[in-house]
N, C-alpha and C positions, 0 to 999 in steps of 0.2 A: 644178690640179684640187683640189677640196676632198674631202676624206673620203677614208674608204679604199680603194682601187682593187681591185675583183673584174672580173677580164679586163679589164683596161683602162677599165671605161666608169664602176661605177657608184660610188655617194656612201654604198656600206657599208648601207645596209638593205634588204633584198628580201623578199618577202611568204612567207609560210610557210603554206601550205597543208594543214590535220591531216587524218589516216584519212578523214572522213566526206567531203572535198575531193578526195581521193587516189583515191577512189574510185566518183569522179563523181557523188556523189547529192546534188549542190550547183549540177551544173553548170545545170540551169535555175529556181537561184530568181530568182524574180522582183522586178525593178525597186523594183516597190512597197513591197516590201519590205527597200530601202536606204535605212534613213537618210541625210539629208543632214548630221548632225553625227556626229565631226567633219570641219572641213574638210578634212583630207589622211587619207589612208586609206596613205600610205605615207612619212610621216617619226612619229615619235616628239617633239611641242612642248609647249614649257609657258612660264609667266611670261606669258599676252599683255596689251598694250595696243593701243589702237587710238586713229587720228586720222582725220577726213575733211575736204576741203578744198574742198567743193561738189560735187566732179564723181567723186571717187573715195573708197572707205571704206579704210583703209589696217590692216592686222592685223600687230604686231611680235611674235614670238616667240622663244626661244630655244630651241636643240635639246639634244632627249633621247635621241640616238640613241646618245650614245658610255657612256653613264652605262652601269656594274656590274653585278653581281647581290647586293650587298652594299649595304641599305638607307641614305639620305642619303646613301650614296657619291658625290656627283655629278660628273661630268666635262663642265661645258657649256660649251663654247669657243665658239660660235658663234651668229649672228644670223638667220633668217628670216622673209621677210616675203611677205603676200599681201594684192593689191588686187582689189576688183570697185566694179562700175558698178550693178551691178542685186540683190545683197544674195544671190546663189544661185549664180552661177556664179565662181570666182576663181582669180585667175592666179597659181601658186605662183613667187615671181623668184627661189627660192637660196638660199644664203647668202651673202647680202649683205656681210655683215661678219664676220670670223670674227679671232680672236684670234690675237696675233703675225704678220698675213700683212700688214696693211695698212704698220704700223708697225714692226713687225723684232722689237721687241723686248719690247713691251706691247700691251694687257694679258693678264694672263693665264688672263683668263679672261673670257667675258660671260655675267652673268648676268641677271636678270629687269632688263628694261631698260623704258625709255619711247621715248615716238614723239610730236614733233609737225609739222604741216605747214602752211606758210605760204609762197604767192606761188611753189607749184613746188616751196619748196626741203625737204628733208627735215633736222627734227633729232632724236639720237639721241641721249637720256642712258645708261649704261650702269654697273654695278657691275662690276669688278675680282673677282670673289669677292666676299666677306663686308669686302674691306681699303680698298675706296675708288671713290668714281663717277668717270667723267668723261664728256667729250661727244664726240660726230662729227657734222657735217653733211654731205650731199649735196645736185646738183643735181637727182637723180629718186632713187625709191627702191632704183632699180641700183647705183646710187654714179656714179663713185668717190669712197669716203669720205676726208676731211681730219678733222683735229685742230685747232678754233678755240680751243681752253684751249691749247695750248703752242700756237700761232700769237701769239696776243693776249699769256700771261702768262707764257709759258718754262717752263711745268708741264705734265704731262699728266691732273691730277686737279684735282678742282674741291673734292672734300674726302675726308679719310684721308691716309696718311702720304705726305710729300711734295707736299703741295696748297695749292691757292691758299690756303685756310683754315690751313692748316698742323695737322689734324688729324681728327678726327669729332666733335668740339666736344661730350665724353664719350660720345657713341651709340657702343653695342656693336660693331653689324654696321653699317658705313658701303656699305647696299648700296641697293637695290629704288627707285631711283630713279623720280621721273616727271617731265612737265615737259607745264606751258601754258605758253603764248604768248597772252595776252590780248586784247582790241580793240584795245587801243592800241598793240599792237607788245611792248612790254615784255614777259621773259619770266621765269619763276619755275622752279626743281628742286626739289623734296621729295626727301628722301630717311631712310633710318632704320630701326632693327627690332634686336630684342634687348631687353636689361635689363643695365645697367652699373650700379654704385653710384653714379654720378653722373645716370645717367638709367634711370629705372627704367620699367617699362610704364606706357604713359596717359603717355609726358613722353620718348617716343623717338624725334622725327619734329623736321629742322630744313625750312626752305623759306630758298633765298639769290634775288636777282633776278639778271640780265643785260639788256644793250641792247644793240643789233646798230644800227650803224651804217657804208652801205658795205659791209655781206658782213664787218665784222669786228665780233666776239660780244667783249664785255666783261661780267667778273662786279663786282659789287660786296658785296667780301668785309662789307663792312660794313652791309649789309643782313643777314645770318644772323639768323635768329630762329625760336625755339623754338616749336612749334606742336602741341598735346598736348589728346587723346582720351580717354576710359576704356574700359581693358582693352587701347589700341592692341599690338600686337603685332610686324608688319612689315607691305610691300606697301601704303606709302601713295598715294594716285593722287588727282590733282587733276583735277576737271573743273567749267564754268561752264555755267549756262544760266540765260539772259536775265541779270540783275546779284546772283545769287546764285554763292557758291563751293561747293563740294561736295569736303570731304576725303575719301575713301573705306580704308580699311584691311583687313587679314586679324586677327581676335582671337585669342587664343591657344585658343579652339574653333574655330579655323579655319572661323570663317563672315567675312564683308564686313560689316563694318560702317561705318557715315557718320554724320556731323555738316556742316555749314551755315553760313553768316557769309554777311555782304555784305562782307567785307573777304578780299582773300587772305590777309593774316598771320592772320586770326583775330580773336577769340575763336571755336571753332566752337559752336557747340551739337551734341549730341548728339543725333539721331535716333533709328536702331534700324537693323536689319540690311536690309539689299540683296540680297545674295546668299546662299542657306543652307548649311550643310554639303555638298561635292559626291556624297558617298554617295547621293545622294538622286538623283543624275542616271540618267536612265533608261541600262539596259543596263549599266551599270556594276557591277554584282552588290553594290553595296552597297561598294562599295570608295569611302575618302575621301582624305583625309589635306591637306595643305596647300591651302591656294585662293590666286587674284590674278583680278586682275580690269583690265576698262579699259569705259571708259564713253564713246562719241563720237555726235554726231545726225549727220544724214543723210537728205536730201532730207525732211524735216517729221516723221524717227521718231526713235528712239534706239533703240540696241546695245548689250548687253552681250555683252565677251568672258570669258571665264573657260575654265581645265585640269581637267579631269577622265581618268577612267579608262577611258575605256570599249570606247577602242583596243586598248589588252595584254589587256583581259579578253573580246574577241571573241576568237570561234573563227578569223575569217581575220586575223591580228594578224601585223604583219610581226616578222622576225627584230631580233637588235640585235646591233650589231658594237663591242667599244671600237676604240679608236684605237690599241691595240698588238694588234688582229685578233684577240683572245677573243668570237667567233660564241653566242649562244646565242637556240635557238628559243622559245623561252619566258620573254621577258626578266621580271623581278618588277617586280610592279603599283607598290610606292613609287615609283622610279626613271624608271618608262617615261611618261608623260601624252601625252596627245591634247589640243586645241583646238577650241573651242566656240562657237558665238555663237547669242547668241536677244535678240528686241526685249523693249524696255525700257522700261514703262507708266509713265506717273505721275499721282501724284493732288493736284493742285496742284502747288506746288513740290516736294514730298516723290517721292520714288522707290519704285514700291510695289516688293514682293520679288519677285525673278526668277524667271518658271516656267521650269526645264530643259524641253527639249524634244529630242525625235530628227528631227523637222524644219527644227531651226530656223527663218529668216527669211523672211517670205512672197515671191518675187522681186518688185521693185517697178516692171522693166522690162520689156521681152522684147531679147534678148541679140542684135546684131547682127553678124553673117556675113562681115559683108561687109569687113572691117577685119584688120590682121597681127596673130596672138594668138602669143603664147609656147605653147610646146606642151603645157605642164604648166598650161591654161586647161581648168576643166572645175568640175560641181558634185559629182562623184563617178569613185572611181578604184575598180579594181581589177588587181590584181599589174603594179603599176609601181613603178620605183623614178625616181632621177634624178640626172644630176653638175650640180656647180656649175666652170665654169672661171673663172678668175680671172687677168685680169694688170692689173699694175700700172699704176696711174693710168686704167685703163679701165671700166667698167662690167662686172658681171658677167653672165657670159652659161650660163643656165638649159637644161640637156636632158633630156629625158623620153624613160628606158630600159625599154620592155616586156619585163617576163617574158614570154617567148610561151612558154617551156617548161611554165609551167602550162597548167588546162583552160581560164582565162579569162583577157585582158589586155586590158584597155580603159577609156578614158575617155568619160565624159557629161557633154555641154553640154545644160542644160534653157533651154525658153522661145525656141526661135530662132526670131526672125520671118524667112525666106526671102523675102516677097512675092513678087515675080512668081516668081521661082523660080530656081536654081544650076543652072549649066548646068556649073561647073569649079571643080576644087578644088586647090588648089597649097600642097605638102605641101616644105616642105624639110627635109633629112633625112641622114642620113648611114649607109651601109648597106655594112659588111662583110663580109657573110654571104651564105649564097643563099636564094632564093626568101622574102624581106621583103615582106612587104603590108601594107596597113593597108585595110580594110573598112569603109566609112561605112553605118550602119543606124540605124533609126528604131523606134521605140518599144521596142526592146528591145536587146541584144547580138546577138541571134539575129534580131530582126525583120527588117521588110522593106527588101532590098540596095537603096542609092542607087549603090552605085558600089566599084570598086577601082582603091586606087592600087600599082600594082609600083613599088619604089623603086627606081633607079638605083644600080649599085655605086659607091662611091666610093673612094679613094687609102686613107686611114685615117678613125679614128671624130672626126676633128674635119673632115674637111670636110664639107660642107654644101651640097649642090646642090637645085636648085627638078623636082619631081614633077609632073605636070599630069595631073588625071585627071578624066573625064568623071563626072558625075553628071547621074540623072534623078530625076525625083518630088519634087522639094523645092522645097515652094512653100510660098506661107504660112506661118501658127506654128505649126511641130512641138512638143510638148512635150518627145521627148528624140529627143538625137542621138546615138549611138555612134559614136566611133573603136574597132575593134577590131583587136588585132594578132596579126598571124600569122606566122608562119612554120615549118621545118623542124623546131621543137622545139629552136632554140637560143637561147640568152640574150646579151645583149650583143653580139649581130654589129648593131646597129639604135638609133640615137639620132637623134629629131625634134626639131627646134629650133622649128618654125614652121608654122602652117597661116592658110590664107584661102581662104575661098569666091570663086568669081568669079560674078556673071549671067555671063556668055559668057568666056572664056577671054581674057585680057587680057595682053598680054606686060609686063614692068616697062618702064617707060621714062623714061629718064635728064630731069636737069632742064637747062631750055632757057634760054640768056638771054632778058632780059627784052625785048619787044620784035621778038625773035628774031635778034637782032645781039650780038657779044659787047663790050663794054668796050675799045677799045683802050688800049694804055702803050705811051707815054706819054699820057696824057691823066685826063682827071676824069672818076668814077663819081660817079653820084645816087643816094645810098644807098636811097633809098625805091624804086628800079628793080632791085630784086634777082632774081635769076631764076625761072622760074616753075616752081613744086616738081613733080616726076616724079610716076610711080607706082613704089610697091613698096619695100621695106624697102631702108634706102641711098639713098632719090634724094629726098629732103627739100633745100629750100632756106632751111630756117630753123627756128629754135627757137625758140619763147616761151614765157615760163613762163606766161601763161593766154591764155586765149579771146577775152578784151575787145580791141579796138582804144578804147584812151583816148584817141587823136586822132580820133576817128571827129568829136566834138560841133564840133571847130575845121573841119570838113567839109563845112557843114550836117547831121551825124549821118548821112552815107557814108561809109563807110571808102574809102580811096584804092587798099588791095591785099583785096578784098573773102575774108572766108574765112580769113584768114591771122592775125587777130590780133595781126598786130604793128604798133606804136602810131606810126601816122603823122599830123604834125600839118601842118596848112595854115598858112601865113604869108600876108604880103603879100603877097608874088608866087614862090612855090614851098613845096615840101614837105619837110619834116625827120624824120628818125627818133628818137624819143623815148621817155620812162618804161624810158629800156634799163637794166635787170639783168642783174646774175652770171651768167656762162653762157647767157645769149641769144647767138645768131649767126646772120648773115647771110652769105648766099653768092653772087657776082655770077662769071660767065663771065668770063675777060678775055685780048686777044689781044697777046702782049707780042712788040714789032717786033723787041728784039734782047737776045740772053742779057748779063747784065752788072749794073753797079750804077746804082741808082736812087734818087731822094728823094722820099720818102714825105711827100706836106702833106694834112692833114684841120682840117675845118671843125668844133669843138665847141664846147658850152658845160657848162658844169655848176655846181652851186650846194653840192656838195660836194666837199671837201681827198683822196677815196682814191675820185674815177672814175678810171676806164680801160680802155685794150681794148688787145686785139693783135691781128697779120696774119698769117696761114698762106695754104700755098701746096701743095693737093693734100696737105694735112694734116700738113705740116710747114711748123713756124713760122720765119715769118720775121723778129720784131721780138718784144723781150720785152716787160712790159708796159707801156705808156705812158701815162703820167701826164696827165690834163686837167686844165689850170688852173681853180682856185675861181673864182668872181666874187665881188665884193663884193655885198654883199646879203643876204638870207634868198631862198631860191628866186628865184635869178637865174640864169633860163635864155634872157634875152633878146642879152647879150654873148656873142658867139662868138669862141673863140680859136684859133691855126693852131697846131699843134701839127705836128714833123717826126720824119720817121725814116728812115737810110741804111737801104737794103735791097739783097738781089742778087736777081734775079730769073731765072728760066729763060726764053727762047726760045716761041712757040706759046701753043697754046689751053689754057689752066689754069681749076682753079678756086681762086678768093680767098675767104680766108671772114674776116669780120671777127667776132671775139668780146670781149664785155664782160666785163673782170675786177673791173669795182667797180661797184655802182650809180649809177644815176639820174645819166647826164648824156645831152645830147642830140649829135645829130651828122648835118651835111649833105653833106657829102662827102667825098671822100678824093680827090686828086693826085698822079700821079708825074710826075716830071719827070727826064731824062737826065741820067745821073753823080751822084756822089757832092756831099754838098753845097749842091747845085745850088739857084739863085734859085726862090723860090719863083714861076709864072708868074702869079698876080693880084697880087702885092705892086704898091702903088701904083697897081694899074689903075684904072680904070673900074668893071671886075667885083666889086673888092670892095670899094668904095662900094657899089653897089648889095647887095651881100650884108649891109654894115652896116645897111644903111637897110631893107632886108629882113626880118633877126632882130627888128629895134627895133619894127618897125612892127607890133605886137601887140595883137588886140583882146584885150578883160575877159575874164578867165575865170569860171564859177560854182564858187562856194563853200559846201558843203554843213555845215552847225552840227548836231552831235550831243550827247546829254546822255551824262553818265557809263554809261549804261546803253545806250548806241547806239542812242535813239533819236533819230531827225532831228526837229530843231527850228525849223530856219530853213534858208533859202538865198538867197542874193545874188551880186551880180555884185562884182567886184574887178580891176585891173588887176596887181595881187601880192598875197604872205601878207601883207604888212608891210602894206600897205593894207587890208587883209581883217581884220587882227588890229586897227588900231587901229578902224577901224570898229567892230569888237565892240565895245570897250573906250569909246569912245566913245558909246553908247547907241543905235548907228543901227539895231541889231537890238532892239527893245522887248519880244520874248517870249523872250528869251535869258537867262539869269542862271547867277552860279555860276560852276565852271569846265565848262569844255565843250569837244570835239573839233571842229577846223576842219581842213575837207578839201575841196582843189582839185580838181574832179569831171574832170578833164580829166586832169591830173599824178600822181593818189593822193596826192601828199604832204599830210601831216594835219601840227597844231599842238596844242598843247594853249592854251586860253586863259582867262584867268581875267577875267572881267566886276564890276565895281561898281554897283549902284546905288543 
């Protein structure tokens, strides 16, 4: 568990309610009169950046909850982040990452960090303190996080003492990292802030590249280059729109200011400021002092995030606890910051300057019900707090603790479109204590009751059992929904992990084989016949990191497992699982005739040297990871190779889950066959002849031609890259010139390619 333990349950900050609160003449202000900034109304954030990746806006911050009462003092060990869908309501997931818990022993400290996200996976640059950056990725913004700088280069900083660079290349504060990931994949860290005799303000900001190939991130220390603003200060942050770059920085009048280039290293040009002094943000009493910022678009708008004050200088301002449990209700305004977001206009290329707002973002969706939200999902809190648990190598897992001993505890989801209407609501939850309820109501705290749920006692505060409670009146779009919490007047007997609406009361239910027959072993799985996914948190039968089925177009443009996204391509005569990435998995039913050992044969191809997967069995593995043979070629995924592995298997109806630990290779089945060793059963057959002639027998794929600037330029048919590229090159594309991205619309794999005429 993260932060420091009050009764067992919470994460060290709880809401502190003054005289005017204490003495109920608060208890009916009205809604309309809440602010929607900032986002969390009960942690203490500052430093954010933000990434969106089509379908989600993603907010990085770091916490201010353990920080002093002794100004710059700060104590920020730890990561938080929140995502939404619809720009108003958002899911607070924890502390994701938090210093010395992942790693043992580094770093020690996280401070004002970056965030970018691409194809699912999440990366995180991070400062050390003021002494050095480094990175972590993830496969979702849960984690669990890895280290690809000492993965790849036996370091764990990327620069500052002990680093790949072997220093901060004279920058003072080697801290306030940021990082793109550009169209082409390729990705860049800024980093920088101070004044050293060697780098003085306006010449304090370095940018190094990296390429990720396979799920493994490589720097290229000899890329470093100097990249310098006037008056820069710290908190440099890179953002692109259309084929312009945008440096952005904090000047030492701690306002935002940016500069421009069509090049990432630069030269920038100079602009003028973005964001102003935050003194100026409403409700903040005029209180400023440091700025950062993060700039990301989003469904056809752009966002800015930015810290301000405006949380410590409310009158309902949570408490703050350090980490050796010095409590204080009134923590000081330097030390403490809130998180902010409001849209971000522009006037041509240029970024006009950001109006603070107390409403921030207009919602651009209406918020759907019907789906598992984390329980800390809401567009306003009042007297909550919340634990992060954390175990290793696992995802971390987020709970939202009501004060009910104050006069109000409750969260609001705005914009719920209900349609026909919630007939049931399923609340998991974990309940100590006696008489725990939570109250669903509408347009107010107090409005009109849809329903109550009595929670169920549980063992202790980490189990978690599912609640079922009747609900009426909730149809159409509500504008606000209330969870409201009650009880006996006690705190901490009560932590909710999860809620979902149902139209009618829906039990979970488990995932079926596919076909409704499970897999026998010994025998051969079709991996494209994986099971067919339950309902309810836990009975998923697969993972993808997006939405696309890219085998849909080799289909006639139907996907083969409709809804599921995961990329199955038609051959000559049968189906193959393909485009698989890191942390994708698949899950098939299988009924094995007799406990014992067995040989593991699967059918792949891949056209890169670090694919692979493994085999788990009821989530303990049974094969570490296995290597898929290259093919010769450039994107040769027509040769398939058998690849084996001794396994011992149990007895009965299991589930097998097969997971990719390297990208982009393809794969058509998997075989066990009896004992150890054991002959593989199509060697030499029939069966695989026909499986050769199967792979090979490949119609053309299309190939999409993009300029530097991502726009599409051409597209054609090609039977490979290799034949796709020399066609470029060749002049068979007449409106092409220059260099230009070439991308297999079916595969994703892009090329770069440089044309003559």
């Amino acid at each position: 568990m993260d932060g420091l333990a009050v009764y067992g349950w919470s994460e060290g900050v709880c809401m502190n309610m003054k005289r005017l609160a204490a003495l109920g003449l608060i208890a009916g202000f009205g809604v309309s009169a809440l602010a929607d900034n900032p986002i969390s109304s009960y942690h203490y954030l500052a430093d954010p950046s933000c990434a969106s990746d089509g379908d989600t806006f993603y907010i990085l911050t770091d916490v201010d909850d353990y920080n002093n009462q002794t100004n710059w003092n700060y104590d920020i060990v730890g990561l938080y982040a929140f995502t939404s869908e619809d720009m108003k309501n958002w899911t607070d997931h924890g502390m994701i990452f938090r210093s010395r818990r992942e790693f043992g022993n580094y770093p020690n400290n996280t401070w004002a960090s970056g965030i970018a996200v691409k194809n699912g996976k999440v990366y995180i640059v991070y400062p050390d303190g003021a002494s050095g950056v480094g990175m972590i990725t993830a496969p979702a913004i849960d984690g669990p996080y890895t280290d690809p700088v000492k993965e790849t280069h036996g370091v764990n900083r990327i620069a500052g003492g002990g680093s790949l660079i072997g220093g901060c290349d004279g920058i003072a504060h080697c801290f306030d990292p940021g990082i793109l990931i550009d169209d082409d994949g390729k990705g860049y860290v800024i980093f920088g802030g101070g004044e050293s005799g060697q780098r003085p303000y306006g010449n304090n900001f370095d940018i190094i590249s990296f390429t990720e190939s396979n799920g493994k991130i490589t720097f290229d220390k000899n890329s470093l280059k100097k990249v310098s603003l006037p008056n820069s200060f710290e908190a440099p942050y890179l953002h692109k729109k259309g084929s312009t770059y945008y440096l952005s920085f904090n000047n030492r009048s701690q306002v935002i200011d940016y500069g421009m280039s069509n090049n990432i290293w630069g030269p920038y040009t100079f602009v003028g400021t973005v964001i102003p002094g935050i003194g100026s943000v409403p409700d903040a009493h005029g209180e400023g002092g440091n700025n950062h910022q993060g700039f990301a678009p989003f469904k056809d708008k752009w966002y800015a995030v930015y810290h301000d004050r405006r949380l410590v200088t409310s009158d309902n301002h949570p408490a703050a606890t350090t980490q050796q449990g010095v409590r204080s209700e009134n923590p000081n305004y330097e030390n403490h910051r809130s998180v902010s977001i409001d849209e971000l206009t522009w006037n041509g290329d240029k970024m006009n300057k950001l109006t603070f707002t107390r409403e921030g973002p207009k919602q651009i969706k209406n918020f759907d019900p019907y789906k598992t939200y984390k329980a800390t999902t809401s567009s306003k809190q009042m007297n909550i707090r919340s634990r992060t648990d954390w175990t290793q190598g696992k995802p971390v897992v987020h709970v939202l603790l009501p004060l009910t001993s104050r006069s109000e505890s409750w969260i609001r989801v705005s914009g719920v479109d209900f349609g026909k209407g919630a007939e049931n609501l399923r609340i998991k939850a974990a309940n100590v204590g006696e008489g725990n309820k939570i109250e669903i109501h509408t347009g107010s705290a107090s409005g009109t009751l849809a329903g109550i749920c009595e929670l169920a006692k549980t063992a202790n505060n980490k189990t978690f059992v599912d609640n079922d409670c009747a609900m009426k009146g909730l149809t159409g779009v509500i504008d606000q929904v209330f969870f409201v919490f009650k009880n006996n007047g006690k705190d901490s007997t009560m932590g909710v992990l999860e809620w979902e609406f149902q139209g009618t009361k829906r039990e979970p239910e488990p995932q079926q084989p596919f076909g409704g027959k499970a897999w026998t072993i010994p025998g051969k799985i079709e991996m494209e016949n994986f099971d067919e996914p339950g309902y309810g948190a836990g009975n998923d039968s697969y993972a993808d990191n997006d939405s696309d089925d890219h085998g849909a177009e080799s289909n006639g443009g139907k996907s083969y497992r409709e809804g599921t996204g995961v990329d199955i391509y038609k051959k000559a005569t049968g189906y193959v699982v393909g485009y698989n990435q890191t942390d994708e998995w698949l899950e098939y039913t299988v009924d094995v005739a007799a406990e014992g050992d067995y040989t593991m044969f699967a059918a792949v191809a891949s056209a890169n040297a670090t694919s692979g997967f493994k085999l788990s069995i009821d989530g303990d593995d049974i094969t570490e990871s296995i290597a898929v043979p290259k093919n010769d070629g450039e994107e040769n995924y027509d040769d398939y190779n058998t690849v084996k592995a001794n396994v011992k298997l149990p007895a009965g109806k299991h589930i097998l889950r097969f997971t990719v630990t390297g990208d982009w290779m393809d794969i058509d089945y998997i075989q066990f066959a009896k004992g150890k060793d054991a002959k593989d059963p199509d060697e030499g057959s029939e069966v695989a002849i026909r499986q050769k002639i199967r792979m090979n027998a490949i119609a053309a794929a299309t190939y999409d031609v993009f300029d530097l600037t991502g726009k599409k330029v051409s597209s054609f048919t090609a039977h490979s890259m290799d034949e796709a590229k020399n066609m470029l090159r060749g002049g068979a594309q007449a409106n092409v010139q220059g260099v230009c991205i070439i991308r297999n619309r079916g595969t994703g794999m892009m090329a770069k390619v440089r044309t003559t005429r």
